[in-house]
C-alpha positions as CSV (number, residue, x, y, z in Angstrom):
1,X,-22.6,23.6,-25.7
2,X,-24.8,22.2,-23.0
3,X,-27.9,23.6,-21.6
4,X,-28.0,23.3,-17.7
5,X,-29.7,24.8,-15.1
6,X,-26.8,24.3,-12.5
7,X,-24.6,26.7,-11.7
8,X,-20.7,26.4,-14.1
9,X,-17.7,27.2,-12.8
10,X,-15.3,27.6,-15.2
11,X,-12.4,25.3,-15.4
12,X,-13.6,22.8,-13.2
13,X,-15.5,19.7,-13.5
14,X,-19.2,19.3,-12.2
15,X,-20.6,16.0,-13.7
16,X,-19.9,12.7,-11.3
17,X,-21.8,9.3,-11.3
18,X,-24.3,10.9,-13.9
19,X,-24.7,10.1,-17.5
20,X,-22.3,11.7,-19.4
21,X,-24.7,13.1,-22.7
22,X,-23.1,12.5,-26.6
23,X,-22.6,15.9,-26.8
24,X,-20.5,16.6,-24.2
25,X,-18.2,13.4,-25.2
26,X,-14.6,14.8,-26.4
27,X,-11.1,14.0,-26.2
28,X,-8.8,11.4,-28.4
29,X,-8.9,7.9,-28.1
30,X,-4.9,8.1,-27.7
31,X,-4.7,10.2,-24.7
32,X,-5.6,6.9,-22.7
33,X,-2.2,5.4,-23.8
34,X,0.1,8.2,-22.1
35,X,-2.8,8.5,-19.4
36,X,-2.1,4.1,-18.2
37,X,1.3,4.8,-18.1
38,X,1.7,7.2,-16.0
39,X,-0.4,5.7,-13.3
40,X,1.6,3.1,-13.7
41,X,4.7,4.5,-14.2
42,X,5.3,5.8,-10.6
43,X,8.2,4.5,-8.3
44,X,5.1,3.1,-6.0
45,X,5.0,0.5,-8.8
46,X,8.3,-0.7,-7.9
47,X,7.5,-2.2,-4.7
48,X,5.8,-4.4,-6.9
49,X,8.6,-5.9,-8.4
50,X,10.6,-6.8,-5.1
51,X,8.5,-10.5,-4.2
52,X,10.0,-12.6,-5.9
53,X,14.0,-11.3,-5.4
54,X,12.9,-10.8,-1.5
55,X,11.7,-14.6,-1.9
56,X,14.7,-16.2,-3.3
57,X,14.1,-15.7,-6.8
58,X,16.7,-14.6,-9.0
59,X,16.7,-11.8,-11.0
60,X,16.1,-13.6,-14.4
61,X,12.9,-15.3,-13.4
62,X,11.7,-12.3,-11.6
63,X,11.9,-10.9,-14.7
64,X,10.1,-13.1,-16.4
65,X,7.5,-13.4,-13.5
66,X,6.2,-9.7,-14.0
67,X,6.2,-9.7,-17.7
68,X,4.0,-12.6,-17.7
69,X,1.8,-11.3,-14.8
70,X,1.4,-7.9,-16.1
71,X,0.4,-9.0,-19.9
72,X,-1.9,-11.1,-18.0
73,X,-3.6,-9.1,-15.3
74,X,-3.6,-5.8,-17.5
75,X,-6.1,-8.0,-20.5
76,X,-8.5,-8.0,-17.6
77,X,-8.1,-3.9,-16.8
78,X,-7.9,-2.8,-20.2
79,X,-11.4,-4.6,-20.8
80,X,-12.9,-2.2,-18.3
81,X,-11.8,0.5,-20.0
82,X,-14.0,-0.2,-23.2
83,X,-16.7,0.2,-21.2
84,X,-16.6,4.3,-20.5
85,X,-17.4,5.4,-23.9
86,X,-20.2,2.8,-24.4
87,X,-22.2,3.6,-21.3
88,X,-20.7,7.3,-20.1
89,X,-20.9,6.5,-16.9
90,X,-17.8,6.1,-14.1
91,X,-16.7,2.6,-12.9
92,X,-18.1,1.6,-9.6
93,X,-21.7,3.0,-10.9
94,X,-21.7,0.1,-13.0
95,X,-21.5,-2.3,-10.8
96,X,-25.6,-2.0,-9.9
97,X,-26.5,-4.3,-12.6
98,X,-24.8,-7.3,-11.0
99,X,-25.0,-6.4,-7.4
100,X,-28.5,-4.3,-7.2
101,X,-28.8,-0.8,-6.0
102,X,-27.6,-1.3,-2.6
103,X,-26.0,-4.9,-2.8
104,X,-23.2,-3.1,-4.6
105,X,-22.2,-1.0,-1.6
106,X,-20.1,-4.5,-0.9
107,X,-17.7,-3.8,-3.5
108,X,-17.7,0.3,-3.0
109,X,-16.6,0.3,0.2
110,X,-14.0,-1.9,-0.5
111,X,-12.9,0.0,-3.9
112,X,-13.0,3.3,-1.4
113,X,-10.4,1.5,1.1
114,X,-8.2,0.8,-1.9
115,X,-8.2,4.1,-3.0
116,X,-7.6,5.8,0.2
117,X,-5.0,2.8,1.2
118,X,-2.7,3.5,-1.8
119,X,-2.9,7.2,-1.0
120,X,-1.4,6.7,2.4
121,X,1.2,4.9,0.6
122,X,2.2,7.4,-2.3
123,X,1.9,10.7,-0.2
124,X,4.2,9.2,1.8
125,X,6.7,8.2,-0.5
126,X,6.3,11.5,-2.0
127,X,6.9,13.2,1.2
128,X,10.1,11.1,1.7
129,X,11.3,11.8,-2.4
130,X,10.9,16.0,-1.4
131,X,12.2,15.6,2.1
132,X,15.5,13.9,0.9
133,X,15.5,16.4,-2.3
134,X,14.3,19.8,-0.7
135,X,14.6,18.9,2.6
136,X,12.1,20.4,5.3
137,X,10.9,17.3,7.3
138,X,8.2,14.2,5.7
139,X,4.9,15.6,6.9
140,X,5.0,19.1,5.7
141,X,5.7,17.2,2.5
142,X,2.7,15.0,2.4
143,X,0.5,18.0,3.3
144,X,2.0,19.9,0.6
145,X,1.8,16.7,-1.9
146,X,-2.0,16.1,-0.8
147,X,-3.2,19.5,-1.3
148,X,-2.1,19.6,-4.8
149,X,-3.5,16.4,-5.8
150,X,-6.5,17.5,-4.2
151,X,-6.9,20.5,-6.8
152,X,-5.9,18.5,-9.7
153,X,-8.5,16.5,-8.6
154,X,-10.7,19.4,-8.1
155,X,-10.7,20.7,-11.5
156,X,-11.1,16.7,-13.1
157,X,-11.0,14.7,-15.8
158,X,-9.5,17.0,-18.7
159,X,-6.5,18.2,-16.5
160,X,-5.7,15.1,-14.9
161,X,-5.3,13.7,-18.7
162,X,-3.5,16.6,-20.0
163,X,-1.1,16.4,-16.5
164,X,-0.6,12.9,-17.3
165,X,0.2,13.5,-21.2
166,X,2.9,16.1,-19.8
167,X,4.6,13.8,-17.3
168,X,4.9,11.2,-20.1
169,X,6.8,12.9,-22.7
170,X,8.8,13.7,-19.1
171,X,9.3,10.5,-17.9
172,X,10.7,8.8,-21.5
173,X,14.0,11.6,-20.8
174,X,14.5,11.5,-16.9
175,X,13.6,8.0,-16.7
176,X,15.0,6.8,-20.3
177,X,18.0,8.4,-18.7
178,X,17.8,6.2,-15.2
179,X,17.0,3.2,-16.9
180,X,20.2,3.1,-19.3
181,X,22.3,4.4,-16.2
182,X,20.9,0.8,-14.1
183,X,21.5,-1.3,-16.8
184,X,25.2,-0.2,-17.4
185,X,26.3,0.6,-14.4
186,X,25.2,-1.3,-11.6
187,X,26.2,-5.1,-10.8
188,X,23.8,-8.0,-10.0
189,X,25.3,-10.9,-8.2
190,X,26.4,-14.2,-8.9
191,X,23.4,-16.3,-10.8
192,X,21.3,-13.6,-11.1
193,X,20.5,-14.6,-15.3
194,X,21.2,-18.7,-14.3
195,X,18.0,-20.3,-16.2
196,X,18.9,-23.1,-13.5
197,X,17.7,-20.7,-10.4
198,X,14.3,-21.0,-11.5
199,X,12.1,-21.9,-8.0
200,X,8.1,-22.4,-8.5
201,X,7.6,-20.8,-5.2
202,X,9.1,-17.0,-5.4
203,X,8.5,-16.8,-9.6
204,X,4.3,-17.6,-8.6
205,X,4.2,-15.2,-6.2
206,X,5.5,-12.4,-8.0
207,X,3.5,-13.3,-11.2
208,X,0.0,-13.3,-8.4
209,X,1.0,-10.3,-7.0
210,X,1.6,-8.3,-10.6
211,X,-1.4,-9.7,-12.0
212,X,-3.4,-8.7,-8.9
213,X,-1.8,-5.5,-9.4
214,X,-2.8,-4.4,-12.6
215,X,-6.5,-6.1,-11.8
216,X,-6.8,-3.8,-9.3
217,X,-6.7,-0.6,-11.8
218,X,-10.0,-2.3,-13.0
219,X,-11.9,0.1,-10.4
220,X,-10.5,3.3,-12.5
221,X,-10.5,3.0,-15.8
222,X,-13.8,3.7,-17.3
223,X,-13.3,6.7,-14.7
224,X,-11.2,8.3,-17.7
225,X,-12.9,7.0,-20.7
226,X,-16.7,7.6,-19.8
227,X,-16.1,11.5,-22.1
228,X,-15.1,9.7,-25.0
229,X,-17.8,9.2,-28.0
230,X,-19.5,5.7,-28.2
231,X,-18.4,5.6,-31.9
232,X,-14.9,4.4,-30.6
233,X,-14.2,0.8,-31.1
234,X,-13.9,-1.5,-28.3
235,X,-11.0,-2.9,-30.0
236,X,-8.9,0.0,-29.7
237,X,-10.3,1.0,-26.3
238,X,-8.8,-1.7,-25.3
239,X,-5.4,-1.6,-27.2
240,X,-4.8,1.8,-26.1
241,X,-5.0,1.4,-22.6
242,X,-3.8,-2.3,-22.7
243,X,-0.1,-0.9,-23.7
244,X,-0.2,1.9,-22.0
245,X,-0.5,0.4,-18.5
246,X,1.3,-2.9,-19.3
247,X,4.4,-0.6,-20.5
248,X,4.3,1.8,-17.3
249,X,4.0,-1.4,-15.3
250,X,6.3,-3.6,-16.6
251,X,9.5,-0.7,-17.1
252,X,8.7,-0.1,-13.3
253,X,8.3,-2.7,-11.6
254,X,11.6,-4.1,-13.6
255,X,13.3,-0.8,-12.1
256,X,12.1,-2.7,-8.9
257,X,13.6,-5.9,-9.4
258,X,16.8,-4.3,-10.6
259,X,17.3,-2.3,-8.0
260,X,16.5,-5.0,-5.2
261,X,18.8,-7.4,-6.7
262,X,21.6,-4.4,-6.8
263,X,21.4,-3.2,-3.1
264,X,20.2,-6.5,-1.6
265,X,19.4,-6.0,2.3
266,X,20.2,-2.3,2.1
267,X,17.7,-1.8,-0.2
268,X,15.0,1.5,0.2
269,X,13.1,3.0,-2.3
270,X,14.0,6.5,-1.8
271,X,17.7,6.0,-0.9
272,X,18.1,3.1,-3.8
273,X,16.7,5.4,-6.4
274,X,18.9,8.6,-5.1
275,X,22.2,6.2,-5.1
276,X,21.5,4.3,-8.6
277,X,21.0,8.0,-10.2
278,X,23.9,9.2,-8.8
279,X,25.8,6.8,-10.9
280,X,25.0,8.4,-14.1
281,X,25.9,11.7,-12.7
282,X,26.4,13.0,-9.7
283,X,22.9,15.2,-8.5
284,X,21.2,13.1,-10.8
285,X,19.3,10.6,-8.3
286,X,17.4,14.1,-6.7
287,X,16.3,15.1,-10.3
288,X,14.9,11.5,-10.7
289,X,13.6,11.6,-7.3
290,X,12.1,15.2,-8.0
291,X,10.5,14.0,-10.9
292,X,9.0,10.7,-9.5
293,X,7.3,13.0,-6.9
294,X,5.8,14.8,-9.7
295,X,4.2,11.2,-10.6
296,X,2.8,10.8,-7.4
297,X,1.1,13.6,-6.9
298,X,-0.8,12.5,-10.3
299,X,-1.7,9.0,-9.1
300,X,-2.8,11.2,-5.8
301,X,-5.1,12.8,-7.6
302,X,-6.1,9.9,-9.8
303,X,-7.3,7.9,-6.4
304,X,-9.0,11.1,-5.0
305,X,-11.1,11.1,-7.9
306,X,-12.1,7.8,-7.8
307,X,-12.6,7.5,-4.4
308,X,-14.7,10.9,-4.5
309,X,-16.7,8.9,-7.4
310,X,-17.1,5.7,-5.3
311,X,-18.4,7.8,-2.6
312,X,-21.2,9.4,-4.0
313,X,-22.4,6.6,-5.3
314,X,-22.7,5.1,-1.6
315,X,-24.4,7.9,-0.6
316,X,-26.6,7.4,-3.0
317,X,-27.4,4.2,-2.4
318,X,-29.1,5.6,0.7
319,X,-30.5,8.8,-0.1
320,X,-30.9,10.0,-4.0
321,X,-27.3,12.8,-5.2
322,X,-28.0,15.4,-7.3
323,X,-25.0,15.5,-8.8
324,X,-23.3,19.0,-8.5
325,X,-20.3,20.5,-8.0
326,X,-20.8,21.3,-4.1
327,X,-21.0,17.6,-4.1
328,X,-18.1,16.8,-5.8
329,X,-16.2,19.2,-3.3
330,X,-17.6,17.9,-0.4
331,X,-16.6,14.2,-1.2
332,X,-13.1,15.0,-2.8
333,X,-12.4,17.3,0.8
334,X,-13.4,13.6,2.8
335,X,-11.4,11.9,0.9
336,X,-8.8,14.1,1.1
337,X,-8.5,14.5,4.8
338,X,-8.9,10.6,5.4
339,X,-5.8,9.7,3.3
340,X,-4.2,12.7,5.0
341,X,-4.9,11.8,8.3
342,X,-4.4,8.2,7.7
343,X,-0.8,9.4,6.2
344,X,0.2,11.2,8.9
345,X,-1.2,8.6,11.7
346,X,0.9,5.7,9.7
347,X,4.0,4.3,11.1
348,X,7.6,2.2,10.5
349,X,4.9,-0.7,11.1
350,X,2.3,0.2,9.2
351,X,4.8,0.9,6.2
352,X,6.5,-2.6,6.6
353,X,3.5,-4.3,6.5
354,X,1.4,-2.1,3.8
355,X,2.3,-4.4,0.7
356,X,0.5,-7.5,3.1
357,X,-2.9,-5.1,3.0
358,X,-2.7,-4.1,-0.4
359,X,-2.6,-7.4,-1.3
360,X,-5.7,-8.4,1.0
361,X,-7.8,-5.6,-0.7
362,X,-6.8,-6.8,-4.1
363,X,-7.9,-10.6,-3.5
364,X,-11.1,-8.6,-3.0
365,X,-11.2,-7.2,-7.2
366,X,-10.9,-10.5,-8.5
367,X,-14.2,-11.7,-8.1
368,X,-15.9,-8.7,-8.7
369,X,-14.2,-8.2,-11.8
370,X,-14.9,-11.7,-13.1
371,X,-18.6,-10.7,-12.2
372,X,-18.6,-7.1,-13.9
373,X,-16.8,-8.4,-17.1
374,X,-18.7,-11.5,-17.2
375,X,-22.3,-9.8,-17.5
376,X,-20.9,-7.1,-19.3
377,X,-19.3,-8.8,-22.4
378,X,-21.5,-12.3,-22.5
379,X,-24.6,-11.9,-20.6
380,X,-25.8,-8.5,-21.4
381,X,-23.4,-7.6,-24.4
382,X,-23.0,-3.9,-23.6
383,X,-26.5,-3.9,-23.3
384,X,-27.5,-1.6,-20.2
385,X,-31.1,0.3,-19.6
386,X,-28.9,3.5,-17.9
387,X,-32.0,5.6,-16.5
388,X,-32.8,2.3,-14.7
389,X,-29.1,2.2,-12.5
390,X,-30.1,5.0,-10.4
391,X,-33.5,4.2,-9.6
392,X,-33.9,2.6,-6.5
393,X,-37.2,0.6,-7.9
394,X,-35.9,0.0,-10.9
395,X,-35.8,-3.1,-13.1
396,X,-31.7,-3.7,-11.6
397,X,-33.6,-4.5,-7.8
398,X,-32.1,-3.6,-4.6
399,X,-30.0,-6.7,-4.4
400,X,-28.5,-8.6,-7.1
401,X,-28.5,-11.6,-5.7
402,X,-26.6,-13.8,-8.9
403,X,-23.8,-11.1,-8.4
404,X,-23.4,-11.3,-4.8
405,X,-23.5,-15.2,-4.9
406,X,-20.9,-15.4,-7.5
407,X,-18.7,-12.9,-5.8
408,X,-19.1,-14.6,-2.4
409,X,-18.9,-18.0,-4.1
410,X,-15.2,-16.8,-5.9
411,X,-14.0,-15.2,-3.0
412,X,-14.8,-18.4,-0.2
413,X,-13.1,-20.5,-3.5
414,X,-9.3,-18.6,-3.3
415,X,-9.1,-18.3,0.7
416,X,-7.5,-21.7,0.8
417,X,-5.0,-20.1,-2.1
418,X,-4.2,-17.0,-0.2
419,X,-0.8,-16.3,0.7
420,X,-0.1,-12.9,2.5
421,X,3.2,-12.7,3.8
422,X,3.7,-14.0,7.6
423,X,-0.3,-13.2,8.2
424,X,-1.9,-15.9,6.6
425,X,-1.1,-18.9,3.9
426,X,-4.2,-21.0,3.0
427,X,-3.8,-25.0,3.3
428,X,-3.5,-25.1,-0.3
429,X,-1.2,-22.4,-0.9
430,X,1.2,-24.2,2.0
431,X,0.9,-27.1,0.0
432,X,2.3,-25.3,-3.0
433,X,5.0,-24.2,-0.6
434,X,3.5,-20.5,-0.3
435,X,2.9,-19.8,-3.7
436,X,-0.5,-18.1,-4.3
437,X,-2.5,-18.7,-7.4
438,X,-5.6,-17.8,-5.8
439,X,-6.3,-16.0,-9.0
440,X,-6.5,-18.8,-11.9
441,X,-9.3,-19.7,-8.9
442,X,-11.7,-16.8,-8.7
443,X,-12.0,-15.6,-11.8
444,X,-13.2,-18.9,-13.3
445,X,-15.6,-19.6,-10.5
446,X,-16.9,-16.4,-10.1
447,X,-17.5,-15.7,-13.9
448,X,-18.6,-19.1,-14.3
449,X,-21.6,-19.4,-11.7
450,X,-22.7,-15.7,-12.3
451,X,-23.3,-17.0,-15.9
452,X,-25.1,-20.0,-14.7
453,X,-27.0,-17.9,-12.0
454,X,-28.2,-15.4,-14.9
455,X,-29.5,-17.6,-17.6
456,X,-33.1,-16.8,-17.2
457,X,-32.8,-12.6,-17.4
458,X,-34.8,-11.1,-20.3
459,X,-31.4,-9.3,-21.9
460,X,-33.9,-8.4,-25.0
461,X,-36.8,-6.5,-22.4
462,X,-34.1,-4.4,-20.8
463,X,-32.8,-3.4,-23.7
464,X,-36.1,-2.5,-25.4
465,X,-37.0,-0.3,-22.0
466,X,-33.4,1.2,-22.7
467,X,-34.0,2.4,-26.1
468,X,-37.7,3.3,-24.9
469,X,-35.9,5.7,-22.0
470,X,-33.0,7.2,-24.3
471,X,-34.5,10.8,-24.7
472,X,-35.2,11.2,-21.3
473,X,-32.2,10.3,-20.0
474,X,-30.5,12.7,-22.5
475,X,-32.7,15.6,-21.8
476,X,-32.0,14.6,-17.7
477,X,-28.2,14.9,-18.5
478,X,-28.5,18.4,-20.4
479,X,-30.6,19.5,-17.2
480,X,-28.0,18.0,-14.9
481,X,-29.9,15.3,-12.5
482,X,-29.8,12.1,-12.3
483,X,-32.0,10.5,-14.5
């Protein structure tokens, strides 16, 4: 039991962006598993699936295309995740060792767009799944669906796990159920499994978008491993979430490809989902679409939580956050209202052309996670002095300039590879005939130089001020400030 002199309120979550202290680490190393697929496992996933059929791809090689991508992108995600137990901190805190105290409001304010970008998206597909279910107009829907992530949110990390364990078990029946009914009893057309319809063009795409997909989770995950004990293996930090959001992705986004090869130009989420279900039984495609709104809620929540996280630390990047509950309100009620707003503001145009800006803000993760895994795994080997990321004088500086090189240097290294839809296509992605593989660029280039950049740091002095500053930051935590 800690010892705090800050107000509790029972049931709901107070710690933030501080240090989470070892005796207030709990929970099993196997929730993460059912907690990766259920983010993942949401019918927002399937719109990830759709490139390559929408392209000119068959269905075979689309297939094939988001396996690959997703066993690929999620190594990078998973890798993230090991890094919550070790250091108890959240994910975007962690990013003031490479960038500096205030350099790393770059890659906050883009993580914060992300996170209130995809919650535009889901509220309104959940408002769409209850409006065609329940009726009672879109809107009131995504009000409805917005508040209740909100409180989920609200009361934090141990309920959003347990929520997600629930929806698992779930999912495996009503969607176990769907899944047999698409395979059985809808009909692909002509070619669709023809190994000879393999095109490099639509089959790249998909696999960049997938991959850039699951990267983008990267921003979450330590999120909902930082209460774990440090005595849990990296190994199986890894493994757990690895499977757990490469199986969620991959049985989703297939759903995806399925469906858009089935319906072809009549193909919409909602109404594709409602008709395929109704081929089991009739009724069925509202229970599935009932369900699926259930799912989005949780990633609702999941992204208000982050954002609320990626918040606070900008704010403190300018002026120091105690971290209390008030704040926690106060930045979950902002983010709230701004994907609420933004929700209710968007339109048939916005909607059309949302999968063209997720993919711009996801070209932005890749070198920032090249940089974050880069110093975390080779250059400082886990090694972090913690007290010293939230002090603005502190031994991390204000500006990191190797990280912010490296990113800048990885990003201005894909642009030529970028392919977004009808608004832009790179010289060297139109000489791959749109394909984008702006990926296989930034990672290496980013990871690469911010090596280079950070030969010369003293690894063994910050860890020796680390150990030298371990009581105090315990004792800070068990008081509740910032250390």
């Amino acid at each position: 039991m800690t010892t705090s002199s800050e107000p509790r309120v029972p049931g709901l979550e107070v710690r933030s962006i501080d240090y989470v202290p070892l005796d207030e680490r709990h929970g099993k190393l196997w929730h993460l598993g059912p907690l990766w697929f259920m983010s993942n496992a949401q019918i927002a996933t399937l719109a990830v699936g759709l490139i390559s059929i929408t392209g000119g791809g068959n269905l075979l090689w689309s297939l094939l295309a988001i396996v690959a991508g997703t066993l690929i992108g999620t190594f990078f995600m998973a890798f993230h995740s090991a890094q919550g137990p070790q250091l108890g901190l959240p994910q975007m805190i962690q990013s003031r060792p490479q960038f500096g105290y205030v350099g790393a409001l770059l890659v906050w304010l883009f993580a914060y767009v992300q996170y209130a970008g995809f919650n535009v998206f889901n509220t309104i597909l959940a408002g769409q799944a209850l409006h065609t279910t329940l009726h009672g107009g879109v809107k009131p829907w995504v009000i409805v669906v917005t508040a209740v992530g909100l409180v989920v949110a609200l009361v934090g990390y141990d309920v959003i796990h347990k929520a997600e364990r629930l929806l698992t078990y779930t999912f495996l029946v009503v969607f176990g159920i769907f899944t047999v009914g698409v395979l059985v009893n809808l009909r692909y057309p002509p070619g669709s499994f023809d190994p000879g319809g393999f095109r490099w063009t639509p089959f790249l795409a998909q696999f960049g978008v997938v991959a850039g997909y699951q990267i983008s989770w990267a921003i979450y995950v330590s999120d909902y491993s930082r209460y774990l004990p440090p005595g849990v293996t990296v190994r199986k930090t890894f493994y757990w979430t690895y499977f757990g959001s490469a199986l969620g992705g991959i049985w989703l986004m297939v759903l995806g490809t399925l469906l858009a090869a089935w319906a072809g130009q009549d193909f919409d989420t909602i109404r594709s989902i409602d008709a395929a279900g109704d081929t089991v039984f009739r009724g069925f495609g509202a229970v599935v679409l009932l369900f699926a709104a259930l799912g989005l809620v949780s990633v609702t929540a999941l992204n208000m939580y982050g954002g609320s996280l990626t918040l606070i630390s900008g704010i403190d990047s300018f002026r120091k956050v105690r971290p209390t509950l008030a704040v926690r309100l106060l930045t979950l009620g902002v983010t709230a209202a701004l994907s609420l707003i933004g929700a209710l503001a968007a339109t048939s145009h916005f909607l059309r052309n949302f999968n063209d800006f997720l993919l711009l803000v996801l070209y932005l993760f890749i070198p920032w996670t090249a940089v974050n895994l880069m110093d975390y795994y080779v250059v400082r080997r886990g090694h972090y002095a913690i007290a010293e990321i939230f002090n603005p004088r502190g031994i991390y500086g204000r500006w990191g300039w190797q990280g912010i090189t490296a990113y800048l240097a990885g990003f201005a290294a894909m642009v030529p590879f970028f392919s977004v839809g009808t608004l832009f296509a790179g010289p060297a992605a139109k000489a791959l005939g749109g394909a984008d593989i702006s990926l296989f660029i930034g990672l290496p280039v980013s990871a690469l130089l911010y090596w280079w950049l950070t030969r010369s740091l003293d690894v063994a002095a910050e860890q020796r001020l680390a150990e030298a500053e371990a009581a105090e930051l315990d004792r800070a935590a068990h008081e509740h400030r910032e250390p």
